[in-house]
Structures are given as structure tokens and as C-alpha cells.
C-alpha positions as CSV (number, residue, x, y, z in Angstrom):
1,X,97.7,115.9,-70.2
2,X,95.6,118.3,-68.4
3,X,92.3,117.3,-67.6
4,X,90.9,121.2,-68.1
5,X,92.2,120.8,-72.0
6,X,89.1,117.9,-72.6
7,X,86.1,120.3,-72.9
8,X,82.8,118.3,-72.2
9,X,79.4,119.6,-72.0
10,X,78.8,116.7,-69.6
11,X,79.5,119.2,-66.5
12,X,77.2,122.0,-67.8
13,X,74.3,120.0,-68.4
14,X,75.0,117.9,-65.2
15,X,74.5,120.8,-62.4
16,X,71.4,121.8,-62.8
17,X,70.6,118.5,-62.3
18,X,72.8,117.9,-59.3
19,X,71.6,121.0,-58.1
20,X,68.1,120.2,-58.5
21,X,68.3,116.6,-56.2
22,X,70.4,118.6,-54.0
23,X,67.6,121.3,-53.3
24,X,64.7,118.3,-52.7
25,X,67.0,116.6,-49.8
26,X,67.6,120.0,-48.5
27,X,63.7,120.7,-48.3
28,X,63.2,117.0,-47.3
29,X,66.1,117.4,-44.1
30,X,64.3,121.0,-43.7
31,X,61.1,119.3,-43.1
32,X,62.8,117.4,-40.7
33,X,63.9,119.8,-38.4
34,X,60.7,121.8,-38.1
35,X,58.6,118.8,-37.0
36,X,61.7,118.1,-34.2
37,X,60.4,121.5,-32.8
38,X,57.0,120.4,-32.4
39,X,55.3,118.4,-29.3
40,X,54.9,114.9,-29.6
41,X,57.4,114.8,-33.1
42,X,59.6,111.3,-31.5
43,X,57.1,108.5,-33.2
44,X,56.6,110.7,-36.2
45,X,60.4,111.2,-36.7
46,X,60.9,107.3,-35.8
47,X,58.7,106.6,-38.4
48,X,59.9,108.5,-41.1
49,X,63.4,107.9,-40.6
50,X,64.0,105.6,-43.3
51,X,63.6,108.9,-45.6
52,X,66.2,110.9,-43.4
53,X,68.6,108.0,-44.6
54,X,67.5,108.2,-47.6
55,X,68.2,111.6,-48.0
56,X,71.9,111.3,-46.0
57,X,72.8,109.0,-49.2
58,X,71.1,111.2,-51.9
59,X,73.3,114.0,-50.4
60,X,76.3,111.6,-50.2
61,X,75.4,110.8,-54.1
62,X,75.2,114.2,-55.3
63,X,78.2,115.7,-53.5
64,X,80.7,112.6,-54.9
65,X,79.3,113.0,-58.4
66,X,80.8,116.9,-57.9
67,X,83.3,116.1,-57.0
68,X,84.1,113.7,-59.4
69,X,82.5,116.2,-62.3
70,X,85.5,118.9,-61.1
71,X,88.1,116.3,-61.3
72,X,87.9,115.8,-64.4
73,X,87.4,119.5,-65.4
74,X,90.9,119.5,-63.8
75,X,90.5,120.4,-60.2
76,X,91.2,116.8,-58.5
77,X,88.6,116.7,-55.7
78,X,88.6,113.3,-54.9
79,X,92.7,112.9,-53.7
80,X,92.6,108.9,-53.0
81,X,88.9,108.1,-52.1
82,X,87.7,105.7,-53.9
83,X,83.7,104.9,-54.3
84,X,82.4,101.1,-55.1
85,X,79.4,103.0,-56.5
86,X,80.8,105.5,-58.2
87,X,80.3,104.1,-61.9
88,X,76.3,103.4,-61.5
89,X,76.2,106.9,-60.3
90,X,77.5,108.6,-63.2
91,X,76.0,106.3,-65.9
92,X,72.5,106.7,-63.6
93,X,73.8,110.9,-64.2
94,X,73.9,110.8,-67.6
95,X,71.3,108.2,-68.2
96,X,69.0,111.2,-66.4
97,X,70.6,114.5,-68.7
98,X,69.9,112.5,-71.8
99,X,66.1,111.8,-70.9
100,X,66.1,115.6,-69.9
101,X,67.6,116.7,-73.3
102,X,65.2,114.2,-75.0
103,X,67.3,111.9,-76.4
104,X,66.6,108.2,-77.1
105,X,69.3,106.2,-75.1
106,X,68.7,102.1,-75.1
107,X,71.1,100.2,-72.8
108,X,71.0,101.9,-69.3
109,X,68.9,99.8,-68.2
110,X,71.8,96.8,-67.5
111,X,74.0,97.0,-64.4
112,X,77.1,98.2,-64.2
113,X,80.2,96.7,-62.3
114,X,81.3,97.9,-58.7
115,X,85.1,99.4,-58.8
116,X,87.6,98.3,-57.2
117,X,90.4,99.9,-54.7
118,X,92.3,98.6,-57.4
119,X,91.1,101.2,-60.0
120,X,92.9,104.4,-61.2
121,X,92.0,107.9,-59.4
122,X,88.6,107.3,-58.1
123,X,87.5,109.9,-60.3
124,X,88.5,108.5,-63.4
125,X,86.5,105.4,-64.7
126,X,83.2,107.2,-64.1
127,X,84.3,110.1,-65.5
128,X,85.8,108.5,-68.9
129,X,82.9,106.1,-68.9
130,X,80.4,109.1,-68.3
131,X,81.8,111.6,-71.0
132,X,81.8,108.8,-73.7
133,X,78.2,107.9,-73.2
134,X,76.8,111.7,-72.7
135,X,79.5,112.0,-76.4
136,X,78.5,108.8,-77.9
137,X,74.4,110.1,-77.7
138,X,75.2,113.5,-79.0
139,X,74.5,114.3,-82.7
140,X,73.3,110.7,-83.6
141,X,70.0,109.3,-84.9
142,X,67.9,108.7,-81.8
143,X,67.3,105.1,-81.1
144,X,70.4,104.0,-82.6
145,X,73.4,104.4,-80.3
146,X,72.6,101.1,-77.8
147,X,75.9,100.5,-75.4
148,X,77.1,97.3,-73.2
149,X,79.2,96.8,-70.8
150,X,80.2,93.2,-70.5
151,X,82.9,90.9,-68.9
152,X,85.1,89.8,-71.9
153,X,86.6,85.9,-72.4
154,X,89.9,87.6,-70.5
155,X,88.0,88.6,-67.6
156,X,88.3,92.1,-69.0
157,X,85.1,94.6,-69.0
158,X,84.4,96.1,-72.2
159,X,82.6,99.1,-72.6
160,X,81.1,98.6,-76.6
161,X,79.6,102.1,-78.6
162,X,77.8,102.5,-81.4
163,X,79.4,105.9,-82.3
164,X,80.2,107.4,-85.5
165,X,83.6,107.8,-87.2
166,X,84.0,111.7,-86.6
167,X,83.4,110.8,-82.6
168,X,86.7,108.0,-82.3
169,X,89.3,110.6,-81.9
170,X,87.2,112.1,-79.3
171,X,86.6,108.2,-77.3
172,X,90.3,108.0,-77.9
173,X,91.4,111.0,-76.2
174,X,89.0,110.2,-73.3
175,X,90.7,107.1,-73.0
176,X,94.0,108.1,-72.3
177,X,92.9,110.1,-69.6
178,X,92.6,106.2,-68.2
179,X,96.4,105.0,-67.8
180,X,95.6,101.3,-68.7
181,X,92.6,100.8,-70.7
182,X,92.8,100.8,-74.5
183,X,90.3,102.1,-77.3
184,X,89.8,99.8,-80.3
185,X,87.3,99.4,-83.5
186,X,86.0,96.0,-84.1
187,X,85.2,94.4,-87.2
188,X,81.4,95.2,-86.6
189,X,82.8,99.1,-86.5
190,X,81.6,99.7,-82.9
191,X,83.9,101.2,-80.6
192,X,85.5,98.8,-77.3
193,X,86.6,100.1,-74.3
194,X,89.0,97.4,-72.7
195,X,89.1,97.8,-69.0
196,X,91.4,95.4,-67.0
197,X,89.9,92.8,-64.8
198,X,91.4,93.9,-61.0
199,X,89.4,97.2,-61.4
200,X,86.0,95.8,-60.8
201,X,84.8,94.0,-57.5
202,X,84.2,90.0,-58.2
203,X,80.1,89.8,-58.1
């Protein structure tokens, strides 16, 4: 199945937001450079180097997240490289777009597990678990879509959504876009995301 056949408006609303952190590191690095021109600049550059890092991995951040966004528009960006970080990214991503779109969204405040070489296309898990939580916050009461993302009996993480029954045939066509997890209803009528153990690092 083509990726480009799985509209989302995850992308769209995700830019301008990409685009925005990309423009502060730009004027930050900017910055940078002029006072390298001036006399005497060494101690004040030496000093404010831990922002110059921080603004090499707030560049790094926004250009994986891009690239990851395109893959799965259907332009595969990311060929083989894998990201340990990649999942906190995206959920940090949409966590962001929903605040900005001023919608209540409990539960991104827990962690989220590192992935692991082991994981499908590095684009994938972020991008599936991205697009269901920007989908399972759309249209819904505010205040009453809460997610988890726990480490089931199995060793298995589960991503569990509170999402209504009009939105499962969405989750579940997101989900085959991830050869080897598996979409399911419980008895409490909440959506589960099974994702195999060997995909996560061991914390």
C-alpha cells in the first residue's frame, strides 16, 4: 500500500511548526557568527557554547522529524537510518500542534520508549504512532481522549486510545502501514496498539 494513499493533516499542521523552530536556531547560529567577527568574541563564544549545541540538536530534531513526515506522505527519506529518539520526537510534535490547535490532550506527559535497530523503516513507528494520536484528538470531547503507552505482561508495548468507533478503521489502516503490530478493541472499548518487544531499547 502506498503511503501517499493515507491522507493525514498531521503533515500540514506540522510545518509551520517545524518551520518555526527551524527559523529560531537559524537566528540563534546567525547570532553566532556575527559576534565571531567581533574583537575579543573567544570567552563570549566559549561561554555560550552550550547554546550552539543546543541548537546543532534542535536542527538535527527538526530536519529528522521531515524527513520522517515525507516518508510517510510517500517519499521515503529516511532509506535505513534509524533514530533511538525518533518516537519522543514526534509524540513531543504532536503533543505541540494539539496545544497550538487548542485541544485538551492528557497523557503526553509519560515517556516514551527508545527504538530499536530492530524496528521496521525508521520512519514508521513514529509516524503510525504520530498520526493516531494527532487522529485520535480530532473531533472528540476535549479532556476525554487520555493515551498510554505501556510494556504489556508479554514484554510487548501497547499503545491504548480512547477513540471513537467511526475512528477504528482509520487506527486500523495506520497500522498496517506497520508490518508486525496488530490493532485490537478491548473489552473496556479502547483501542491497543500491540507492538513487539525487540523494537524498543531495554531501559
Amino acid at each position: 500500500m502506498d503511503p501517499s494513499l493515507l491522507k493525514s493533516g498531521l503533515l500540514s499542521l506540522a510545518l509551520p511548526v517545524l518551520l518555526h523552530k527551524l527559523a529560531n536556531q537559524t537566528q540563534l547560529i546567525t547570532g553566532f557568527h556575527a559576534i565571531l567577527r567581533m574583537e575579543g568574541s573567544e570567552a563570549l563564544v566559549e561561554a555560550r557554547s552550550p547554546d550552539l549545541i543546543s541548537a546543532g540538536n534542535r536542527v538535527e530534531q527538526v530536519g529528522w522529524l521531515l524527513a520522517a513526515l515525507s516518508s510517510g506522505a510517500g517519499h521515503n527519506l529516511m532509506l535505513s537510518r534509524r533514530e533511538p529518539r525518533g518516537l519522543t520526537w514526534m509524540v513531543e510534535l504532536v503533543h505541540e500542534i494539539l496545544r497550538k490547535e487548542g485541544v485538551e490532550a492528557p497523557g503526553f506527559a509519560q515517556a516514551v520508549p527508545s527504538i530499536a535497530p530492530a524496528a521496521p523503516e525508521g520512519w514508521r513507528l513514529p509516524w503510525v504512532v504520530g498520526c493516531m494520536l494527532f487522529e485520535a484528538h480530532q473531533d472528540g470531547e476535549p479532556g476525554l481522549t487520555p493515551w498510554s503507552m505501556n510494556r504489556g505482561e508479554s514484554g510487548e508495548h501497547v499503545l491504548c486510545l480512547n477513540v471513537p468507533t467511526s475512528k477504528f478503521e482509520r487506527m486500523l489502516e495506520l497500522a498496517e502501514f506497520l508490518p508486525g503490530s496488530s490493532w485490537s478493541q478491548g473489552a473496556d472499548g479502547a483501542g491497543r496498539l500491540h507492538l513487539p518487544e525487540e523494537w524498543f531499547e531495554t531501559p
